[in-house]
C-alpha positions as CSV (number, residue, x, y, z in Angstrom):
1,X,14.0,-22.0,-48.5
2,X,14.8,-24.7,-46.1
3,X,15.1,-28.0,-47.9
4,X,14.5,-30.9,-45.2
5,X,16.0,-34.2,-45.6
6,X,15.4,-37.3,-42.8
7,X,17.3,-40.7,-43.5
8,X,18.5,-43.5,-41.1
9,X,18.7,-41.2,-37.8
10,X,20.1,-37.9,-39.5
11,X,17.9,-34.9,-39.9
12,X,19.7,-32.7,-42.4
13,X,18.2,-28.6,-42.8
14,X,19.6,-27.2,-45.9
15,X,19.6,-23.4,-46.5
16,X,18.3,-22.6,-50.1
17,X,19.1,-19.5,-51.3
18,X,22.2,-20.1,-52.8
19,X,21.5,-16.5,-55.5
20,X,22.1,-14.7,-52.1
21,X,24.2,-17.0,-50.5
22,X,21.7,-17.9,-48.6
23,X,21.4,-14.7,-46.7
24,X,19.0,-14.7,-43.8
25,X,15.9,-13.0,-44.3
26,X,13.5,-13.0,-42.2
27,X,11.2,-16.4,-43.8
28,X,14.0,-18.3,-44.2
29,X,14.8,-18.2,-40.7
30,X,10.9,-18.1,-39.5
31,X,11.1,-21.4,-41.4
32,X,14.3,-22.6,-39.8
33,X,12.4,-22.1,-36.7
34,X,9.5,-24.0,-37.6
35,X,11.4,-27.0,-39.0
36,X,13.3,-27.4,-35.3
37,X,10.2,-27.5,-33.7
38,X,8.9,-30.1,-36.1
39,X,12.2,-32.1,-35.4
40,X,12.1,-31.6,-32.0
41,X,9.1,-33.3,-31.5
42,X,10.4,-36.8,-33.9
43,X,11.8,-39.3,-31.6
44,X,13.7,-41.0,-34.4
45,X,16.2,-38.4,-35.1
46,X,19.7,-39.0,-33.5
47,X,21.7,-35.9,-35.4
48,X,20.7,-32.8,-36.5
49,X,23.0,-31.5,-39.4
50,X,22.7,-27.6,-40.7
51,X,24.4,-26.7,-44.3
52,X,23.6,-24.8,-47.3
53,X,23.1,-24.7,-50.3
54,X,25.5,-23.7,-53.0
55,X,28.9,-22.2,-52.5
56,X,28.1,-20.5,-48.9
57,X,27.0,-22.0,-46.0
58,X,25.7,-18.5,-44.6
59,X,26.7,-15.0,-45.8
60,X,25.1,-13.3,-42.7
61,X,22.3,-11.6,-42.5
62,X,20.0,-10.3,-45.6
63,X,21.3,-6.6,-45.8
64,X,19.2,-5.4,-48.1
65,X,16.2,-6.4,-45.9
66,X,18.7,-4.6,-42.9
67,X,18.8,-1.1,-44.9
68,X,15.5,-0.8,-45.3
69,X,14.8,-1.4,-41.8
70,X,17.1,1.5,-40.9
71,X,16.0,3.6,-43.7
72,X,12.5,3.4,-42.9
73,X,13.7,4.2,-39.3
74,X,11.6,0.3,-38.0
75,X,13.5,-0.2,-34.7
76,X,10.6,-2.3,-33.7
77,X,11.0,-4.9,-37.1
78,X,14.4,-4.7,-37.2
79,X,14.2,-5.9,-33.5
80,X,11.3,-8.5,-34.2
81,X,13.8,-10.0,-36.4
82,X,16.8,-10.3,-34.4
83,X,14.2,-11.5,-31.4
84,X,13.6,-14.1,-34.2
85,X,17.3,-15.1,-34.9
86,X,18.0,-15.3,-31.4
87,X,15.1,-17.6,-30.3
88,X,16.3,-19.8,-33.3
89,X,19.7,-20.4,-32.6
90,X,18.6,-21.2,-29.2
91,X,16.6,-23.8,-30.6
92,X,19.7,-25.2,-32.1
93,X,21.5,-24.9,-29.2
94,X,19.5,-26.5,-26.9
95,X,18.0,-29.4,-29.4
96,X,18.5,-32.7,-27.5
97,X,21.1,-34.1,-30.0
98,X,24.2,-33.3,-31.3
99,X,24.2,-30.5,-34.1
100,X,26.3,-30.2,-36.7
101,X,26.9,-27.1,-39.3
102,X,28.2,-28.7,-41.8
103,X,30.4,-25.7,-43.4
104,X,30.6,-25.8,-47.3
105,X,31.7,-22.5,-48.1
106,X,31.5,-18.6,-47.0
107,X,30.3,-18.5,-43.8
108,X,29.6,-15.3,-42.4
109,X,28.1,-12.8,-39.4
110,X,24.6,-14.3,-38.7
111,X,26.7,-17.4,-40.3
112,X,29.1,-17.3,-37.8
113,X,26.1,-17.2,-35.2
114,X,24.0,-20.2,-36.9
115,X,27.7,-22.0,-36.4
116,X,28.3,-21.1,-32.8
117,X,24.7,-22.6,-31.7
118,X,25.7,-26.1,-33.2
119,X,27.5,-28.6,-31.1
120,X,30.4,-29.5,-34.0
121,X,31.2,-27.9,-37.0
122,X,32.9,-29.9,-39.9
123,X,34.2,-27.2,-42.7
124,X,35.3,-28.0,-46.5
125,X,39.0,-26.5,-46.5
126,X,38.3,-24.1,-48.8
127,X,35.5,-22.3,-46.1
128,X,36.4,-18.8,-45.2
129,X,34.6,-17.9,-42.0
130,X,34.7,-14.6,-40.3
131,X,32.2,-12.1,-38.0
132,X,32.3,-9.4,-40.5
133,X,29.9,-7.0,-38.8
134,X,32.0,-4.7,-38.1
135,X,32.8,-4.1,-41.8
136,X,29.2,-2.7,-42.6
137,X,29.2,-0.4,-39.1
138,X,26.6,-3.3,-37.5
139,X,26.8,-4.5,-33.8
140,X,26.0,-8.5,-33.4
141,X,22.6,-9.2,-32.8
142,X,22.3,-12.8,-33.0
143,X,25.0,-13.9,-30.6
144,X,28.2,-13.7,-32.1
145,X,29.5,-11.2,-29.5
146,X,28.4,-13.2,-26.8
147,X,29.1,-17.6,-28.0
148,X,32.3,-16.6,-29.7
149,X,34.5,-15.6,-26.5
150,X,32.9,-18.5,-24.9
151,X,34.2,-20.6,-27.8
152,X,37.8,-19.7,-28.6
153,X,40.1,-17.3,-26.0
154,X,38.4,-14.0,-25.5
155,X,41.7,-11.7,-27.0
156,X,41.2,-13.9,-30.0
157,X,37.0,-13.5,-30.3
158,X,37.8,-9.5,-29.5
159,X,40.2,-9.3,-32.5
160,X,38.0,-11.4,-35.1
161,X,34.9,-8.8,-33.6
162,X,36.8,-5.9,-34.3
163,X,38.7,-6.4,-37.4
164,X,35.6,-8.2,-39.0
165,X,38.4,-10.2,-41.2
166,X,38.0,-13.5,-42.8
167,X,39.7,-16.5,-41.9
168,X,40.2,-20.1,-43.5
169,X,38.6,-23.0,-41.9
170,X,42.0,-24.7,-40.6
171,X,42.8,-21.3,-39.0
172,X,39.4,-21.9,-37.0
173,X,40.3,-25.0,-36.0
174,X,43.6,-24.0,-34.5
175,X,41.5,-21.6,-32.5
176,X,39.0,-24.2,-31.6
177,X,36.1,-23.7,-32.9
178,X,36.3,-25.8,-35.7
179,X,36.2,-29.7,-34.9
180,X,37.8,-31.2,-38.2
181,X,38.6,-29.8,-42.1
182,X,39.0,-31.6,-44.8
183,X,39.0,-31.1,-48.6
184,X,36.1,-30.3,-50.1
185,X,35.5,-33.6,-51.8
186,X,35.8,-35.2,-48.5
187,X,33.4,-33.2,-46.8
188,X,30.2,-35.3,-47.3
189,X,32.1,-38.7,-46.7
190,X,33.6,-37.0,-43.1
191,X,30.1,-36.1,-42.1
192,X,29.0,-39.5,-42.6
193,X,31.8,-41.2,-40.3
194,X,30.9,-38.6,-37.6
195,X,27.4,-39.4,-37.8
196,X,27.9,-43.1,-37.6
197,X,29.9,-42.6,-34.3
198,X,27.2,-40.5,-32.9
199,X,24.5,-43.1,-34.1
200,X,26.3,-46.4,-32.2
201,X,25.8,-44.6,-29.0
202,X,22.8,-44.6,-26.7
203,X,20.9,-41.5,-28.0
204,X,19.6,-41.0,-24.0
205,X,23.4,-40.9,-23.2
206,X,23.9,-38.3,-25.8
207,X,20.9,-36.0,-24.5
208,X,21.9,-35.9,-21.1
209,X,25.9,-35.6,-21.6
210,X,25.0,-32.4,-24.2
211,X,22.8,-31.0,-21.7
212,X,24.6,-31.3,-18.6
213,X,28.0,-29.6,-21.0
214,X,25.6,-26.8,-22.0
215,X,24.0,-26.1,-18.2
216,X,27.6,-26.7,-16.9
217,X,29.4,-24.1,-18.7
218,X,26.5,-21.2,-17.1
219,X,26.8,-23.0,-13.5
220,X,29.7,-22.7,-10.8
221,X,31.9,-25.5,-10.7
222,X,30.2,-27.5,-7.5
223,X,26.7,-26.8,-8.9
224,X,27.4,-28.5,-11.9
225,X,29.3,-31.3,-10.7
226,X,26.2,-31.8,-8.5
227,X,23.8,-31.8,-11.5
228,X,26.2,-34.6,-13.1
229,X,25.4,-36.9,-10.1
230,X,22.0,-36.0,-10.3
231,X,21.8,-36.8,-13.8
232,X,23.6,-40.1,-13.3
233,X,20.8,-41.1,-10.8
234,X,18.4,-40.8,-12.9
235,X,20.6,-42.9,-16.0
236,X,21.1,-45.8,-13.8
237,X,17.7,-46.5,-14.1
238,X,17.8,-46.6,-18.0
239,X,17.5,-49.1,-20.0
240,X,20.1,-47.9,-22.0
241,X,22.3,-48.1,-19.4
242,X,21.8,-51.7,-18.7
243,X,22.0,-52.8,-22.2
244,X,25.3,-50.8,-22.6
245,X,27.0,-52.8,-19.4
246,X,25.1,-56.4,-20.7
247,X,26.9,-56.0,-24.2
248,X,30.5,-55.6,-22.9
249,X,29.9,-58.7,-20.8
250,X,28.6,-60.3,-23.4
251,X,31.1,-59.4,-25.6
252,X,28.4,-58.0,-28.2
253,X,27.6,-54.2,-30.0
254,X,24.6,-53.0,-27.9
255,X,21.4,-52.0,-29.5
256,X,20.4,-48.9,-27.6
257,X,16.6,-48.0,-27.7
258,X,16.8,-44.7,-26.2
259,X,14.6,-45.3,-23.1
């Protein structure tokens, strides 16, 4: 169900079950979670891209699997499985390179969430991306209500929450969530160009400057302008760092090792 592609830096995890738009059940995203940790421990991949197969990227969570959770009156599996979609999307979050959900299509609910824990989010222009939970009388579970007005402006997150409405990619990217759309045929070819900006640059530099955005955002303003310094004392000591300052005297692209 995950379909796992490395190449040249770029670790690409493809959802595949496009006959349910690939819906997340609870293997698929058990095996999303095991992939990351696989990943995670590679120290040749530089970008992490998250897509799916098919005309969706993510139609939410599997709600057949859902009713008969609540049928069979399993609070304790229904709540295994959202223990298991939050731990995942953490992973995402907090997976020392840039992410990117690469949005082909429908892209909703637990969608929405597998978006929000991903660093950038490149959408075809024919995407339609909305919450949606509300419409089937469910409560987030896997952090929509929580990322999105942390995202975009909170009146905004409370009205896409409540009304549950779909929204076109370019509409998302007026509201900020969505770093760049482009037509559908372009998609692949804009991921690329992203991913070769992200590749020229000292993948150290990267880890560190995605960290200290994430901690930042939880911290008070001092405390993370602290950690910033912190961080930069330990970078001065890279090699990275040196090489990076040697090329522009030089006059030369650097070749960053990541150490």
């Amino acid at each position: 169900m995950i379909n796992t592609r490395i190449e040249a830096g770029i670790a690409e995890l493809r959802l595949s079950r496009p006959q349910a738009m690939n819906a997340l059940s609870y293997a698929l995203v058990e095996e999303l979670s095991q992939e990351l940790d696989l990943m995670k421990q590679r120290d040749d991949i530089r970008v992490l891209l998250i897509r799916g197969e098919g005309r969706a990227f993510c139609a939410g969570g599997d709600l057949k699997f859902f009713r008969e959770k609540v049928q069979a009156r399993d609070a304790p599996g229904f709540r295994r499985f959202l223990e298991l979609c939050r731990d995942t999307f953490l992973k995402i979050e907090k997976f020392p390179c840039p992410t990117i959900a690469v949005v082909n299509g429908v892209t909703v609910a637990g969608g929405l969430e597998l978006l929000l824990a991903c660093d950038l989010a490149i959408a075809a222009e024919s995407a339609k991306i909305g919450d949606g939970h509300a419409r089937y009388g469910i409560v987030p579970g896997g952090g929509a209500a929580i990322r999105l007005p942390r995202k975009i402006p909170v009146s905004i997150a409370k009205y896409l929450l409540f009304t549950g409405g779909l929204f076109p990619a370019r509409q998302w990217l007026e509201w900020g969530l969505v770093s760049d759309v482009v037509p559908d045929d372009a998609l692949d070819d804009r991921v690329a160009q992203v991913c070769a900006a992200i590749l020229r640059h000292s993948p150290l530099s990267m880890a560190v400057t995605k960290r200290l955005v994430n901690d930042g955002l939880e911290q008070p303003l001092s405390t993370a302008l602290d950690s910033e310094l912190l961080a930069w004392d330990a970078y001065t000591l890279s090699e990275d760092v040196l090489e990076g300052l040697s090329a522009f005297s030089e006059k030369r692209e650097p070749a960053f090792s990541g150490r």
